[in-house]
Every structure is written in structure tokens, then in C-alpha cells.
C-alpha positions in Angstrom: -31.6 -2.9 -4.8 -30.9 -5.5 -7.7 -32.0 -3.0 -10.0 -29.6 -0.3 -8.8 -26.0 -2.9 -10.0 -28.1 -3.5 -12.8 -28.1 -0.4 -13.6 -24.5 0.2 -12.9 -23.8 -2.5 -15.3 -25.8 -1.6 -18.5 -23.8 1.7 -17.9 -20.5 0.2 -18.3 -21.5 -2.8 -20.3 -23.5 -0.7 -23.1 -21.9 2.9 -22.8 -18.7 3.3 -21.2 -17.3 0.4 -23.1 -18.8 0.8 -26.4 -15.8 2.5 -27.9 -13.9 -0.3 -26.5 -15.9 -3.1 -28.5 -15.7 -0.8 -31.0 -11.9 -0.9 -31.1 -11.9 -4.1 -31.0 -14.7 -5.5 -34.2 -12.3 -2.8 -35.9 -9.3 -4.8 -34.6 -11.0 -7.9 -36.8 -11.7 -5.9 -39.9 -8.7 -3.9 -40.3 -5.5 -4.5 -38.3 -3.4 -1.5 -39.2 -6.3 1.2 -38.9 -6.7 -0.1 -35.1 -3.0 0.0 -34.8 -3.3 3.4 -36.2 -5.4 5.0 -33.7 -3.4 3.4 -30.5 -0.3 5.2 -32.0 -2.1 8.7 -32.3 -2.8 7.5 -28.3 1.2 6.8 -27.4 1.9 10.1 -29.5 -0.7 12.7 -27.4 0.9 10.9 -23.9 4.4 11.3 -25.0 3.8 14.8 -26.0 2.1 15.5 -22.9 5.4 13.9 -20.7 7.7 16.0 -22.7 5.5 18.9 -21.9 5.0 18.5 -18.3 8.8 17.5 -18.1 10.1 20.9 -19.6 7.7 22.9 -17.7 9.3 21.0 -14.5 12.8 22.1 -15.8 12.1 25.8 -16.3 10.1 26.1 -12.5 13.1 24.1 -11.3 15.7 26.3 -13.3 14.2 29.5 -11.8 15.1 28.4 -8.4 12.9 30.1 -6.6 11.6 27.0 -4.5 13.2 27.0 -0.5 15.1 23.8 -0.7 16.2 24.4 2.6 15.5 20.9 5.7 12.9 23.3 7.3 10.8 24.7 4.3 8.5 21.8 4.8 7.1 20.9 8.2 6.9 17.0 7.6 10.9 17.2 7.8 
């Protein structure tokens, strides 16, 4: 059974974090290039919220959805 968490944690110790520890010896060598790359991060997401928000506005603009109290049984 001991061999089973140690298995769990050479998985996240040596593979699921290894681009982390890599971020973060890059972090030592070159500042702005690990900036750089958590930018390009915030920059996919906020795309992604504008998306998702403007896709909510044209469903929501084609008011097709019963807004009415009993269109839902849980009100």
C-alpha cells in the first residue's frame, strides 16, 4: 500500500510538475522571458472570457429562452 502514494507522488513530484520547476529555474535565469510566457497565459483566458461572454449576449439577445416563474421546476 506504501508503494501505491509513492507512486502517486513521483507522478506529481517528477511529471505533472516538471513544467512548473521548469518555469521557475527559467524564472532565475531570465526574468522577463518567464514574465513573457504568463502574459501569453492572461491573454488566451481573457480572450476566452470575451468569447464566452459574447456568445452569452447573442443566445441572450435571441430571446428564445422561457423566462417565465414556471419554466423551471425548482421555482
Amino acid at each position: 500500500m506504501k508503494d501505491f502514494f509513492y507512486a502517486i507522488q513521483d507522478l506529481f513530484v517528477n511529471v505533472l510538475f516538471a513544467p512548473l520547476d521548469a518555469l521557475s529555474e527559467l524564472e532565475l535565469e531570465n526574468w522577463f522571458a518567464a514574465s513573457a510566457i504568463s502574459w501569453i497565459f492572461v491573454i488566451i483566458c481573457s480572450a476566452a472570457f470575451v468569447y464566452w461572454m459574447l456568445q452569452l449576449k447573442k443566445f441572450n439577445d435571441n430571446d428564445e429562452e422561457n423566462k417565465s416563474i414556471t419554466a423551471h421546476d425548482y421555482l
